[in-house]
C-alpha positions as CSV (number, residue, x, y, z in Angstrom):
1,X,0.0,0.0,0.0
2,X,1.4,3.7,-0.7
3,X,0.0,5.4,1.8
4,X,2.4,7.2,3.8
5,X,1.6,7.5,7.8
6,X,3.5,8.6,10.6
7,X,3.3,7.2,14.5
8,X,4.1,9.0,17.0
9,X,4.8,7.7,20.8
10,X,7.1,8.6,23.2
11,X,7.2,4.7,24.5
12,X,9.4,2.6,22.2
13,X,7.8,-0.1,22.3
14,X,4.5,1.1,21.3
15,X,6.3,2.1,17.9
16,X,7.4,-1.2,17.8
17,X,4.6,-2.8,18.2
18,X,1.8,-0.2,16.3
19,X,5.1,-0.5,13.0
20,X,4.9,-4.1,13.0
21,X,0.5,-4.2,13.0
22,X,1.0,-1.4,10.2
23,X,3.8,-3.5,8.3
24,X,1.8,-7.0,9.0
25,X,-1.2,-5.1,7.0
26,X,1.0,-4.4,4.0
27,X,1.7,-0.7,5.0
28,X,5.2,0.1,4.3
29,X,5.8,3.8,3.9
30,X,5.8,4.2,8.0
31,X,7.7,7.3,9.6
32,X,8.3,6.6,13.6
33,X,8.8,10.1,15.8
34,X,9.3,9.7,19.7
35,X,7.9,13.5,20.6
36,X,5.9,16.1,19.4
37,X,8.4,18.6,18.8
38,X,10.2,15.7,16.5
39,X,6.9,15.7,14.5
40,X,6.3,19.5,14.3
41,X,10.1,19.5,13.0
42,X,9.3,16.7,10.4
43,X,6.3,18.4,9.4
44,X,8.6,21.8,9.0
45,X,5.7,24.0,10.5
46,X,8.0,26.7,10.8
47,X,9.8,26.2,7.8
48,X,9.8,29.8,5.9
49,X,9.6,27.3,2.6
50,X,8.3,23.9,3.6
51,X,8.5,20.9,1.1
52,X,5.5,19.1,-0.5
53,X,4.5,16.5,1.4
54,X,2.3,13.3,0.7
55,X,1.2,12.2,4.5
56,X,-2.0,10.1,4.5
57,X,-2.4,10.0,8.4
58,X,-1.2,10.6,12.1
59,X,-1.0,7.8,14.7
60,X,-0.4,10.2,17.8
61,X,-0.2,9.1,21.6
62,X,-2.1,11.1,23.7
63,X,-0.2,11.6,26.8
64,X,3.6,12.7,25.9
65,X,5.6,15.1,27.3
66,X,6.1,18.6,27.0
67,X,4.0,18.8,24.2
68,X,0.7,16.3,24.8
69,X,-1.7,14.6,21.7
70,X,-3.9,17.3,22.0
71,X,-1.8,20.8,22.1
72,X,0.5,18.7,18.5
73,X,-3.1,18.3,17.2
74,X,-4.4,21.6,17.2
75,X,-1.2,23.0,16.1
76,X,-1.3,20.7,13.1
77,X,-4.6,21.2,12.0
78,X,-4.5,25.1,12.7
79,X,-1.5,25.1,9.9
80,X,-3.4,25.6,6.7
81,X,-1.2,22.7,4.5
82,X,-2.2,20.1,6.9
83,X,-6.1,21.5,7.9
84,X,-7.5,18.4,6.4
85,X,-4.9,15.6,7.7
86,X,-6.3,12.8,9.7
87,X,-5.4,12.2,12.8
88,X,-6.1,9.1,15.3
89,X,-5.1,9.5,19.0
90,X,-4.1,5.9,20.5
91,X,-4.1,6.2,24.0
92,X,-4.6,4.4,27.4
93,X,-6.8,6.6,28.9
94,X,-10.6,6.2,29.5
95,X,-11.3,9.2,31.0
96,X,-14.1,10.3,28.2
97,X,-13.7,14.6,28.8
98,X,-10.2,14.2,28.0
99,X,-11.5,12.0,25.3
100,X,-13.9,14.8,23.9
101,X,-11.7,17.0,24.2
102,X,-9.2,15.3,21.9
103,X,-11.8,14.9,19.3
104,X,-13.3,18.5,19.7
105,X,-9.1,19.8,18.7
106,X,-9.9,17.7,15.5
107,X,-9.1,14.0,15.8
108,X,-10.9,11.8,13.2
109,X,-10.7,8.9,15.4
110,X,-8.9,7.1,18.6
111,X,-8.1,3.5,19.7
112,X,-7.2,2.0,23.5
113,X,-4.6,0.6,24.4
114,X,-3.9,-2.4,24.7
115,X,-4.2,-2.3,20.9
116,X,-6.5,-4.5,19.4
117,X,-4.6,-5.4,15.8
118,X,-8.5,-5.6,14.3
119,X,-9.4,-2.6,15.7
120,X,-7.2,-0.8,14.9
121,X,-6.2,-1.7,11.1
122,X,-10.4,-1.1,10.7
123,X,-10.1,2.5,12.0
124,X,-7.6,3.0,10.3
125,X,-9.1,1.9,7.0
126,X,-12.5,3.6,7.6
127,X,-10.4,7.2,7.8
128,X,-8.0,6.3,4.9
129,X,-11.3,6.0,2.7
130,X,-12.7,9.4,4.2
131,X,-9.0,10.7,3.4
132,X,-9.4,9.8,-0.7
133,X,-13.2,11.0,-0.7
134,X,-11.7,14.3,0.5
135,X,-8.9,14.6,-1.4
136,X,-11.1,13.8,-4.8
137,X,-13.2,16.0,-3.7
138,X,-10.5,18.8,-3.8
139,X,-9.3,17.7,-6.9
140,X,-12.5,17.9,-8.7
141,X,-13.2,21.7,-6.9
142,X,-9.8,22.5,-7.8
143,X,-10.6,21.6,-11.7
144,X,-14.0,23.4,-10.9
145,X,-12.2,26.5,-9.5
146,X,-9.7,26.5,-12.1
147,X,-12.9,25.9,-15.2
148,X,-14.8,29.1,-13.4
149,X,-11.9,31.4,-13.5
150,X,-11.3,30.5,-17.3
151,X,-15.2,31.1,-18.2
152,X,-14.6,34.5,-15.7
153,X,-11.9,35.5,-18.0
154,X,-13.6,34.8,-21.1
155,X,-16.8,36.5,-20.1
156,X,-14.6,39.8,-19.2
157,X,-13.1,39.4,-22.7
158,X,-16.5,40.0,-24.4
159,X,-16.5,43.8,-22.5
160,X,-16.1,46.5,-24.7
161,X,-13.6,48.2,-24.0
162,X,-13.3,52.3,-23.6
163,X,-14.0,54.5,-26.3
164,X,-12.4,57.7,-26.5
165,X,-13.2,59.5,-29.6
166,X,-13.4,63.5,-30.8
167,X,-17.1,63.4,-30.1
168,X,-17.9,60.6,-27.7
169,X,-16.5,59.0,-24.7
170,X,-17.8,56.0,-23.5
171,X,-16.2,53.9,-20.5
172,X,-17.6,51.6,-17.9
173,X,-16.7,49.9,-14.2
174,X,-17.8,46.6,-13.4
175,X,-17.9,44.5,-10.0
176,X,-19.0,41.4,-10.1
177,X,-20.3,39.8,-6.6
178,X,-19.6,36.1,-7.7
179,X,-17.1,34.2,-10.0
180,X,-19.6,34.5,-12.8
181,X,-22.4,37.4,-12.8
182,X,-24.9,38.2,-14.9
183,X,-24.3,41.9,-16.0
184,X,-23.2,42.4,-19.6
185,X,-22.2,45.9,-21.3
186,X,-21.5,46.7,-25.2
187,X,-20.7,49.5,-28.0
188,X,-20.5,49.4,-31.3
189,X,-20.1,52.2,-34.0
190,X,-22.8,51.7,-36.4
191,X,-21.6,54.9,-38.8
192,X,-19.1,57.8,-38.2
193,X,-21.2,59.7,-36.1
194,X,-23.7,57.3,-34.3
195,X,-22.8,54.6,-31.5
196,X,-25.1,51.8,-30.1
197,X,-24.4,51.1,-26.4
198,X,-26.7,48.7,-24.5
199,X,-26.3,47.4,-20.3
200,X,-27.8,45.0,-19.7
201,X,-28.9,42.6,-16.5
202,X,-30.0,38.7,-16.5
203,X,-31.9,37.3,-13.9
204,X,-29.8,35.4,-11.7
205,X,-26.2,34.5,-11.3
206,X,-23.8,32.1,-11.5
207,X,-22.8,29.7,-14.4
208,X,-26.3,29.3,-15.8
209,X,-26.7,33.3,-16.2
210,X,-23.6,33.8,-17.6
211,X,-24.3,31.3,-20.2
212,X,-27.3,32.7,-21.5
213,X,-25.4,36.2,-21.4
214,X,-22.8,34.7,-24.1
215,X,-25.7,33.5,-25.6
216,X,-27.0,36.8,-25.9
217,X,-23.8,38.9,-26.8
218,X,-23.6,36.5,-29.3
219,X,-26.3,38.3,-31.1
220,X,-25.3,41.6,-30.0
221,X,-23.2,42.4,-32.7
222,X,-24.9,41.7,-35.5
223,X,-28.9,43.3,-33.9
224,X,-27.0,46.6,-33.2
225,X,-24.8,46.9,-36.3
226,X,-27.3,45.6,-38.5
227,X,-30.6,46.9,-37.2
228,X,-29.7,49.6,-35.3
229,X,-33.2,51.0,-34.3
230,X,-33.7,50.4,-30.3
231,X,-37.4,49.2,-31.4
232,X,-36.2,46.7,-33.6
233,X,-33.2,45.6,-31.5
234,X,-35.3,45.2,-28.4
235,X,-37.7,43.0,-30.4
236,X,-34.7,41.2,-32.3
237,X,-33.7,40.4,-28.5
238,X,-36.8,39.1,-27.0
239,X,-37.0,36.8,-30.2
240,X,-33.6,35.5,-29.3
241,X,-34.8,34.9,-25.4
242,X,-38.0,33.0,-26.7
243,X,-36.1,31.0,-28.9
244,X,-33.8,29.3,-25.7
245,X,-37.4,28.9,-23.8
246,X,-38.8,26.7,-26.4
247,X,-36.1,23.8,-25.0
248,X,-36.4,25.1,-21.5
249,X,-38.2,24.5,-18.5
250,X,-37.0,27.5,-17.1
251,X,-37.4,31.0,-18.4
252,X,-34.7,33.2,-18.5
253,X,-35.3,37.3,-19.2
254,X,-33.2,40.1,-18.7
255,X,-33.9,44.1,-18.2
256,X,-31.9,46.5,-20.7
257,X,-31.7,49.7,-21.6
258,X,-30.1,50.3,-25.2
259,X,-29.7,53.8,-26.8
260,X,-28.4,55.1,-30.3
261,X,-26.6,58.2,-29.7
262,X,-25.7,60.7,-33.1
263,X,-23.2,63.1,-32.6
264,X,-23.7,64.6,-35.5
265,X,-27.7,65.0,-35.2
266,X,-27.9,65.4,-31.6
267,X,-29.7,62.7,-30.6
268,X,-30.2,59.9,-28.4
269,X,-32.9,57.5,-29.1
270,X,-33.2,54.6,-26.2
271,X,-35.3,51.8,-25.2
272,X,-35.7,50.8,-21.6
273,X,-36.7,47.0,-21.0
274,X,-37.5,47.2,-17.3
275,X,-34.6,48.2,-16.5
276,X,-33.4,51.2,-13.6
277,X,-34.1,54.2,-15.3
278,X,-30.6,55.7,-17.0
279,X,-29.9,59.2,-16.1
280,X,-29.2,61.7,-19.1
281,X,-27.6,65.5,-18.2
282,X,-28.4,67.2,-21.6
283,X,-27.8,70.9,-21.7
284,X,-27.7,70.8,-17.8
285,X,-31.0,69.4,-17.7
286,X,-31.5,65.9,-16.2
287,X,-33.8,63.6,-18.1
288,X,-34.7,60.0,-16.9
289,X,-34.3,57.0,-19.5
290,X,-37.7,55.3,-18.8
291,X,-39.4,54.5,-21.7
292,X,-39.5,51.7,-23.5
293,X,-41.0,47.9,-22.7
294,X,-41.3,45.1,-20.3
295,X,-38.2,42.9,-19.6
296,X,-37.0,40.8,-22.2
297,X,-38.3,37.5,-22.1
298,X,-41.4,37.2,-20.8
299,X,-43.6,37.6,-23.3
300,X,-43.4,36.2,-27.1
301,X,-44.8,39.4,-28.5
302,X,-44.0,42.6,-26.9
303,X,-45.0,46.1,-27.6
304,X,-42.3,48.9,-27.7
305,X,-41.9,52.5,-27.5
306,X,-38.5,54.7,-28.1
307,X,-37.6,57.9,-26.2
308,X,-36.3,60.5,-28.0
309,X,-33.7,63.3,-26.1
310,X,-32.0,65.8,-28.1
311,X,-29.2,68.1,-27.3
312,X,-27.6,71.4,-28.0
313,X,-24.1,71.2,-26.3
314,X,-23.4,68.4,-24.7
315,X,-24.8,65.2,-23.5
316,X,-23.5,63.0,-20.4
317,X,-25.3,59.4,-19.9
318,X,-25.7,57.0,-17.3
319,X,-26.4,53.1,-17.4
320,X,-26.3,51.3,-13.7
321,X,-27.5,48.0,-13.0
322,X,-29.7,47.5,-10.1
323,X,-27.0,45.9,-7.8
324,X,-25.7,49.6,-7.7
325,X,-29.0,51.0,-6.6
326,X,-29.9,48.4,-4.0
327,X,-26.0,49.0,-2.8
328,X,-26.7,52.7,-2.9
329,X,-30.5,52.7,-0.9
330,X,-28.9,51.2,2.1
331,X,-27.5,54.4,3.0
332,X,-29.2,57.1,1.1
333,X,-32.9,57.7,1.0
334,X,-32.5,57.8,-2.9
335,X,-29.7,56.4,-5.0
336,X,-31.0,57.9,-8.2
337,X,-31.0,61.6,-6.8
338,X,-27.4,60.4,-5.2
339,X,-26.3,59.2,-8.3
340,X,-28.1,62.8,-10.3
341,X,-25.8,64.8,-7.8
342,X,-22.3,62.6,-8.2
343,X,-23.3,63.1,-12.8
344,X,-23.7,67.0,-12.0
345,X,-20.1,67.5,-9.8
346,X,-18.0,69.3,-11.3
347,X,-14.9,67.5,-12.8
348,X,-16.9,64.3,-13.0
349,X,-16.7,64.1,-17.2
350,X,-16.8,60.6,-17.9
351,X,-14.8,58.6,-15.4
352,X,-17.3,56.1,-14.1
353,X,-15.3,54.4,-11.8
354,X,-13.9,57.8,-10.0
355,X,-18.0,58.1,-9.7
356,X,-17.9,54.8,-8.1
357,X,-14.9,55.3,-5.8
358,X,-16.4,58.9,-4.6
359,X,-19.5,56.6,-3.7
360,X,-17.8,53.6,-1.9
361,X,-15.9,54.7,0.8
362,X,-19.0,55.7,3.0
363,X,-21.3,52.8,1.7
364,X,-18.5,49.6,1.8
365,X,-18.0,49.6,5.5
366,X,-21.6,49.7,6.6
367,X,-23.3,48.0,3.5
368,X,-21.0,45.2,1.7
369,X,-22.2,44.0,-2.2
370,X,-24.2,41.7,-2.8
371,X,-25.0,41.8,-6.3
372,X,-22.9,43.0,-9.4
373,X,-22.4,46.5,-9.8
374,X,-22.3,47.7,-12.9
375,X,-21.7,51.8,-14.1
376,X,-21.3,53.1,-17.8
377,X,-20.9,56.5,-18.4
378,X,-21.1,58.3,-22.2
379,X,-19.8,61.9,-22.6
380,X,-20.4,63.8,-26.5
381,X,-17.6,66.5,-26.6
């Protein structure tokens, strides 16, 4: 057998005797200490830069001196490259608190002296098999782990990146709450002078969101470019959610808002899909992006109407998600009218994530996320 266990006893002749059970039983890759200290040293707990090691499992005595079963056991368990390595105290005492408390400093298992060769070699067993459960288990989260930070990276990749143009500025911060969220943001110049930009927010999160939001930007593209009209990409959109229903028992949806801004006409024509209203500071005025239709999803057939806001000057635009709004109400009676003051600062040009920072410091410590935050922030010039 390969497993690789250690005994430790300050009697001699219990090493003797527990090595030849272990060796009788076909286990050969045995390491015998006489004292705590020698295991802590074989261990190299304070080791600056310990070695990999491959121990299976801890035969301890309870009762040694200066350092006892119980003191080595905590101290091995409290180091976090041996948290899950089992131990099993064999001892001669009966006294059940010291007992409990040599389970309670996180002992798998103990055995009595006298041993009983049976007894033993079946405990011993019986925590070698939890041992490999665990350690597959670790293997396969470790995999897991290692699969969700890929599909994290690839899912930041689809992000558009900033835009910073002679007529337009367009940037965004995004904070997801979980390995995988459910927030997706996109531009796309559809001519010289007019730029589609859509936020957008799917129910849920996790791996199961996040896949329907590739499934989504994989249409984004070719809707915004090729249709351009917020009516007819909103509709284009809720086709696309319909059509992953019809092999689904669950039905997915997502809010949105999506505007076409023209820098050269002065326009912004949106579409909000039950979405937090975006917040538009045209000629100093603030105007509210509300219009528009239900969430996408719900319905096969959905009626639509487009908001029209034009400017004279200049134009400044904000999308949020509602995981910034919820964040946001915690502390202030109103996030929106928060959120209308922080657009109208002076300075604040198009720099969502100073926005964000100038809002975090009071709300973090009181009120930590719990859902993806999400800012994007348009500026004509």
């Amino acid at each position: 057998m390969a497993m690789k266990i250690i005994i430790v006893d300050d009697n001699k002749t219990n090493l003797m005797i527990v090595e030849k059970i272990l060796m009788k039983a076909g286990y050969r890759r045995l390491v015998l200490l006489s004292s705590a200290a020698e295991l802590f040293d074989y261990l190299q707990l304070d080791a600056p830069n310990p070695a990999e090691m491959d121990i299976d499992l801890i035969l301890m005595d309870l009762m040694m001196p200066e350092i006892d079963g119980i003191e080595a056991c905590r101290t091995i368990l409290g180091n976090e490259r041996f948290r899950d390595l089992p131990i099993i105290f064999v001892t001669a005492m009966g006294d059940s608190n010291k007992m409990a408390e040599a389970m309670d400093a996180g002992a798998l298992d103990y055995v009595m002296k006298p041993i009983n060769k049976i007894e033993l070699l079946a405990r011993i067993r019986s925590v070698l098999r939890l041992k490999v459960e665990k350690d597959l288990r670790k293997e396969r989260d470790k995999r897991i782990q290692y699969e969700l930070d890929l599909a994290k990276q690839v899912q930041l990749s689809m992000l558009s990146g900033p835009v910073q143009k002679d007529d337009v500025t367009i940037s965004a911060v995004y904070k997801p709450s979980f390995e995988l969220a459910g927030d997706l943001y996109a531009w796309y110049q559809i001519s010289p002078h007019r730029y589609g930009v859509i936020l957008l927010d799917m129910m849920g999160h996790g791996i199961s969101s996040s896949l329907v939001c590739m499934y989504i930007y994989s249409a984004l593209k070719d809707s915004i470019t090729g249709l351009c009209d917020p009516e007819a990409v909103m509709k284009e959109l809720n086709w696309r959610m319909n059509q992953l229903h019809n092999d689904s028992l669950i039905n997915y949806y997502f809010t949105a808002i999506y505007f076409v801004l023209d820098t050269e006409k002065q326009s912004i024509e949106y579409v909000n899909a039950g979405h937090p209203a975006g917040i538009a500071l045209v000629d100093g005025e603030v105007r509210l992006l509300e219009k528009g239709c239900p969430a996408l999803g719900f319905f096969d057939e959905i009626e639509v109407s487009k908001g029209v806001i034009s400017y004279k000057d200049d134009a400044r635009i904000l999308l949020f998600t509602d995981g910034l709004s919820e964040w946001l109400e915690e502390e202030y009676e109103d996030a929106v009218v928060k959120l209308i003051s922080c657009l109208q600062e002076e300075g604040a040009g198009a720099d969502p994530a100073a926005m964000l920072q100038r809002l975090q410091p009071s709300c973090e410590l009181t009120n930590p996320q719990k859902d993806d935050i999400c800012l994007v922030m348009i500026a004509t010039s």
